[in-house]
C-alpha positions as CSV (number, residue, x, y, z in Angstrom):
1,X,-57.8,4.3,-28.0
2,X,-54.2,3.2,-29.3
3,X,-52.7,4.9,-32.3
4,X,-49.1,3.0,-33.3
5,X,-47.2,4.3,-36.3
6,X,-43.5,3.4,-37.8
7,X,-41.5,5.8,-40.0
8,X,-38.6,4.7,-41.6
9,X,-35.4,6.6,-42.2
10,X,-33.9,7.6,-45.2
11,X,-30.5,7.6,-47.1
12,X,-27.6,6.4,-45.1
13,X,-29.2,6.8,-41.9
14,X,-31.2,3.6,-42.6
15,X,-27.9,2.1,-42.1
16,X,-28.3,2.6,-38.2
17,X,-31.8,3.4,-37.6
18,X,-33.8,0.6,-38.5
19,X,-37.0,2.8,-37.9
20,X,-38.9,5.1,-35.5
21,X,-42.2,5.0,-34.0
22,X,-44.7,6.5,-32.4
23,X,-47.5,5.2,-29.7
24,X,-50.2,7.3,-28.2
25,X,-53.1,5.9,-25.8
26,X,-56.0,7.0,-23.4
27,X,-56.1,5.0,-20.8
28,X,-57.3,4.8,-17.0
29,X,-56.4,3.0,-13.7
30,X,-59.3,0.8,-14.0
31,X,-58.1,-0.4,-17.5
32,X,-54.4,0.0,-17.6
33,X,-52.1,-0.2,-20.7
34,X,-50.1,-3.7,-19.9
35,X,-47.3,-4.3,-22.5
36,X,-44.2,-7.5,-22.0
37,X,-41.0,-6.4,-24.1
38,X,-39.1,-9.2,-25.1
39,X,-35.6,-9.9,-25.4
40,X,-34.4,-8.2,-28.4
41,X,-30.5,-8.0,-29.9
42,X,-31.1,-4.2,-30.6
43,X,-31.1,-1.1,-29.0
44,X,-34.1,1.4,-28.6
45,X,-33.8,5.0,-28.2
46,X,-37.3,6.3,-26.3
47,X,-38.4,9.3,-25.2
48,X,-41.8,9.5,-23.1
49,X,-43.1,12.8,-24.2
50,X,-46.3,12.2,-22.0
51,X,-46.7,9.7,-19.1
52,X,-44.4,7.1,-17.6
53,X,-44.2,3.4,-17.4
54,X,-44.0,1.4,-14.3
55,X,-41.3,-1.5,-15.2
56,X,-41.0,-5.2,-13.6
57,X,-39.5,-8.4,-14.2
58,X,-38.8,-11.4,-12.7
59,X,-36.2,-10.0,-11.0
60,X,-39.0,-7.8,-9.2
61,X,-39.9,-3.8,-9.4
62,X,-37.1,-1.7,-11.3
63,X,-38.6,1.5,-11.1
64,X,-40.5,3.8,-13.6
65,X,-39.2,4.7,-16.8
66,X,-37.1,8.0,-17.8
67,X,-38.4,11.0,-19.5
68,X,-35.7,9.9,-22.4
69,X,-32.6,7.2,-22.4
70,X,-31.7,4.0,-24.2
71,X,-32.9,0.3,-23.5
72,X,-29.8,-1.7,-24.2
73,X,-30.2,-5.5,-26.0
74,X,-32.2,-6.9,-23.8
75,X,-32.1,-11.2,-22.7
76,X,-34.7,-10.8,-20.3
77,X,-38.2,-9.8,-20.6
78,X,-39.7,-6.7,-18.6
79,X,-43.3,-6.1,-18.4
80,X,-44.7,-1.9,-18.5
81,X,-47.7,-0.9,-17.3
82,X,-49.5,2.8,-17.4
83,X,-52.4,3.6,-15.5
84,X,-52.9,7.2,-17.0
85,X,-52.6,8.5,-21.3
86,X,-49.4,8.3,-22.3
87,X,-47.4,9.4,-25.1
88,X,-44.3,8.0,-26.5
89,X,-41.6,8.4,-29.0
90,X,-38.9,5.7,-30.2
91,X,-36.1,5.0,-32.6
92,X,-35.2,1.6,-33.1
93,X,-31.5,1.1,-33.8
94,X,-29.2,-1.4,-34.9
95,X,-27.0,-3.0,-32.3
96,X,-23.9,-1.5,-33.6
97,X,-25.1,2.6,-34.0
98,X,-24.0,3.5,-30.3
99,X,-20.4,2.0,-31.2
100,X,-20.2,3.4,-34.5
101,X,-21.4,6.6,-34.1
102,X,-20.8,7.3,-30.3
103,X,-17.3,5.0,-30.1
104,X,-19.7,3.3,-27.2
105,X,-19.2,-0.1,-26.8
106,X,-22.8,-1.7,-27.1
107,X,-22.0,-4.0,-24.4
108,X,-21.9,-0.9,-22.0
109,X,-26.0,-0.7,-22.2
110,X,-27.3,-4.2,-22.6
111,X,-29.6,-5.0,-20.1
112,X,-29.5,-2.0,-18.9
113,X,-31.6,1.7,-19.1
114,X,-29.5,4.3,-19.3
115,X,-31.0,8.5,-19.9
116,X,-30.2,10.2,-22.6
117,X,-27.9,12.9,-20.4
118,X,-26.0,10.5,-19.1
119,X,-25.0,8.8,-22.5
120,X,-24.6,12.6,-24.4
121,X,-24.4,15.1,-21.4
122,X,-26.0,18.5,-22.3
123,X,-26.5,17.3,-25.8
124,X,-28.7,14.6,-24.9
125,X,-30.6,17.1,-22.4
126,X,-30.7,19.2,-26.0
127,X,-32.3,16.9,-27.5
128,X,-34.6,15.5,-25.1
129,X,-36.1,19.1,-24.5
130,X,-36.2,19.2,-28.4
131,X,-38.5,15.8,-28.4
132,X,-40.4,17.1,-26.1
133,X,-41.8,20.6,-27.3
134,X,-42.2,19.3,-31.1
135,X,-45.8,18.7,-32.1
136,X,-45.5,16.1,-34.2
137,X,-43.9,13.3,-34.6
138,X,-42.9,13.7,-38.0
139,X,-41.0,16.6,-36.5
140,X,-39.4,14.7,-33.9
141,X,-38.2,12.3,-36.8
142,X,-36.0,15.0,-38.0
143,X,-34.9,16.2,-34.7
144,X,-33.6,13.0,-34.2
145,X,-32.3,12.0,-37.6
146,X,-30.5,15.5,-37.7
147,X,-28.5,14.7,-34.3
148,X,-27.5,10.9,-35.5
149,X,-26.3,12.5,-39.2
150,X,-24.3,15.2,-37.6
151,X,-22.4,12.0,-36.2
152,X,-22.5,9.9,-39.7
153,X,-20.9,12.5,-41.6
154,X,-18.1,12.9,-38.4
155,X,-17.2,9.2,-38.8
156,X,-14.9,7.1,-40.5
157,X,-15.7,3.8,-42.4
158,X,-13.4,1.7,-40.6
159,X,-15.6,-1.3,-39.3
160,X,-18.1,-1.1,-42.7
161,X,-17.9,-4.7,-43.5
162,X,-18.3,-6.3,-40.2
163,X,-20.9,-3.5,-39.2
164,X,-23.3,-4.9,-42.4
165,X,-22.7,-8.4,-41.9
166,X,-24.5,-7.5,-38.3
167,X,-27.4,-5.6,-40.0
168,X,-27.6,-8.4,-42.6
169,X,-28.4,-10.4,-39.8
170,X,-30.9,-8.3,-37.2
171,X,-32.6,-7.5,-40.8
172,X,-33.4,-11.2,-41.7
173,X,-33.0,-12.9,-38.4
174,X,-30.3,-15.1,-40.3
175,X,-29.3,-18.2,-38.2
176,X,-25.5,-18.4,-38.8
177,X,-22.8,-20.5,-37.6
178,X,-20.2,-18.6,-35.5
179,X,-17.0,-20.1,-37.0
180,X,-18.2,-19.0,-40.3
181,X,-19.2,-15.6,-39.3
182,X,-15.8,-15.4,-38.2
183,X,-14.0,-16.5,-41.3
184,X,-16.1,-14.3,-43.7
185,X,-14.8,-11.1,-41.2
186,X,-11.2,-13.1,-41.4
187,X,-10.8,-13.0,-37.7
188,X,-9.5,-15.7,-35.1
189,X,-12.2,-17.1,-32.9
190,X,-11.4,-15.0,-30.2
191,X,-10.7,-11.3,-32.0
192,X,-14.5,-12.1,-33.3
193,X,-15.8,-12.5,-30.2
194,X,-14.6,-9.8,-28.5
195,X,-14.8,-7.6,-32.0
196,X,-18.9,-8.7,-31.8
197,X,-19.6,-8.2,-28.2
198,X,-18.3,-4.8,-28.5
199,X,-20.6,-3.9,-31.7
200,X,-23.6,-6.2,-30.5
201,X,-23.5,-5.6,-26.9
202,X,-23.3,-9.7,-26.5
203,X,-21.7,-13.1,-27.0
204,X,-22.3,-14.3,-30.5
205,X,-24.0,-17.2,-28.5
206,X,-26.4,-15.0,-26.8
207,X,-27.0,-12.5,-29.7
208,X,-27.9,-15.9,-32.1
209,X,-29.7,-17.4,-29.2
210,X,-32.2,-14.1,-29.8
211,X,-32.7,-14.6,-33.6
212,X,-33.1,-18.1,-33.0
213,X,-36.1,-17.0,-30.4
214,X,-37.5,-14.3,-33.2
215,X,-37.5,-17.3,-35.8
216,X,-39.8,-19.0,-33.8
217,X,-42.1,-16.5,-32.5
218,X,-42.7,-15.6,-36.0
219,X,-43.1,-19.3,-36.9
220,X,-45.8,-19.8,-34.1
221,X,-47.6,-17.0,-35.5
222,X,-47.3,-17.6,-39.3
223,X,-46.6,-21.0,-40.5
224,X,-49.0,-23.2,-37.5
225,X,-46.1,-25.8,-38.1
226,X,-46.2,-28.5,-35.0
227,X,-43.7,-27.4,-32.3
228,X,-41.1,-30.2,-32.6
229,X,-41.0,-29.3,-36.4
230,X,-40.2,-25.7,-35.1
231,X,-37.3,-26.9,-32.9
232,X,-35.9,-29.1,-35.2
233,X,-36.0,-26.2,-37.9
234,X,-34.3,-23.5,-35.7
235,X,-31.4,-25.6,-34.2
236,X,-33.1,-26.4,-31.1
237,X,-32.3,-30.0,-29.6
238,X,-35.4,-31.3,-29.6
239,X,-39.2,-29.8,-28.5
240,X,-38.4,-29.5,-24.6
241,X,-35.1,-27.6,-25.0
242,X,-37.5,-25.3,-27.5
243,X,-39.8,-24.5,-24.6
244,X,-37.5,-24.1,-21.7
245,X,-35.5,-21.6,-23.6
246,X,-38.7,-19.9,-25.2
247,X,-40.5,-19.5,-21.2
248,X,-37.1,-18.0,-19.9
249,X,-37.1,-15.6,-22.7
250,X,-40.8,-14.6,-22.9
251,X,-42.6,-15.8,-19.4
252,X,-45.1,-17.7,-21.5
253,X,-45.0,-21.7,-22.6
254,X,-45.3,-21.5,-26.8
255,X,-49.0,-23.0,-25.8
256,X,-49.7,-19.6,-24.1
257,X,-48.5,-17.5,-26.6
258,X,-49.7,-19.5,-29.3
259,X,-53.2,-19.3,-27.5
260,X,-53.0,-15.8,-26.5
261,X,-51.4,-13.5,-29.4
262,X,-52.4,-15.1,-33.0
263,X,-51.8,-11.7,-34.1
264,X,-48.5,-11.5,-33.4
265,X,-46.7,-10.0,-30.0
266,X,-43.9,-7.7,-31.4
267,X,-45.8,-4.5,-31.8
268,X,-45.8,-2.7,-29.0
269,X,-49.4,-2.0,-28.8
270,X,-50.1,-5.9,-27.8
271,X,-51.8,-5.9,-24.2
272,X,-50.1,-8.4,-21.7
273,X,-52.7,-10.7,-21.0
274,X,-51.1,-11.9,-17.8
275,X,-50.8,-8.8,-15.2
């Protein structure tokens, strides 16, 4: 049994949470919980309140997961897997909050897991314990919200207008050219580059490269247009660069996905099919 909810935040926090969610399962070492994350251009906040993941890639075994800790923006896939019930509790954030918020530069965590102690010392142990002994998880949802808001209201807005153009984009997965981006901030090439690597965590090449990559996963799944259609309409070369650049993101062909998720992939209660 899987139960998978979203919440979504409220008032100015919804500036920098996009939501949180919760995921509970039974399952056994016979029948084990299989689930491939996929790159993503945000950051997720977790905290496994019951049971732990084993985590691979195709760089090979990297461990088990923490009991709480941020997964920066991600440009590889990783594949979990649980062999026992698990619990779990998440906040999804824009790619920007940790820099905002924490003056972390988001590049600091991308591709990388990093506990919630080591990012906020005893604070982050704080909350962690806090996660841990609430009940439910609308409780946790205001354990959480309360710790990010005692940061919001410590802040200045310096940074507002580049900080929406970002959420503009990670909210509608808008395909933009760099050198405009750059001009509507009124930046020189370069200060935007560096500007947006510090608040995104990447190069504006890699961060679009993502959208470009949730354009068409959501195309495969929605619109059944033919492939080379779908490269042409996402500013891929042709339908070959689309499918070497979609199998080093995901691990699948489009044919595979296509074939094996019609019901979409980016919840995280989709089963890997391949184990």
């Amino acid at each position: 049994m899987i139960q998978y909810r979203m919440h979504k935040p409220h008032g100015v926090l919804a500036q920098f949470v996009r939501f949180f969610w919760s995921l509970e399962a039974q399952v056994g070492a016979l029948d084990p919980f299989i689930h491939r994350a996929l790159p993503d251009n945000c950051v997720e906040l977790i905290f496994y309140c019951k049971g732990g993941f084993s985590i691979s890639s195709l760089d090979g075994d990297e461990g088990r997961t923490f009991a709480s800790g941020v997964f920066g923006q991600a440009q590889k896939f990783r594949q979990f897997k649980a062999k026992r019930d698990f619990s779990l509790f998440g906040v999804y954030l824009y790619p920007y909050t940790l820099k905002i918020l924490f003056n972390l530069p988001a590049n600091d965590v991308s591709n990388e897991m990093v506990k919630s102690e080591t990012l906020w010392g005893i604070k982050g142990k704080i909350l962690e314990e806090q996660i841990m002994l609430a009940k439910t998880a609308e409780q946790r949802v205001q354990i959480v919200s309360n710790f990010f808001l005692e940061r919001v209201r410590a802040i200045q807005r310096h940074d507002q207008t580049f900080m929406l153009q970002i959420k503009s984009v990670v909210d509608n997965n808008n395909l933009l050219s760099i050198a405009s981006f750059a001009h509507d901030c009124n930046l020189s090439r370069r200060q935007f580059e560096r500007k947006f690597n510090d608040f995104s965590g990447l190069s504006p090449k890699d961060f679009f490269s993502i959208v470009r990559f949730k354009n068409v996963l959501r195309e495969i799944d929605q619109i059944r247009k033919p492939l080379a259609q779908i490269a042409i309409d996402n500013g891929y070369y042709d339908q070959s660069h689309l499918t070497n650049e979609f199998k080093k993101f995901s691990g699948y062909s489009p044919r595979e996905y296509f074939t094996n998720y019609a019901g979409g992939i980016e919840d995280r209660v989709s089963r890997d099919f391949i184990g």
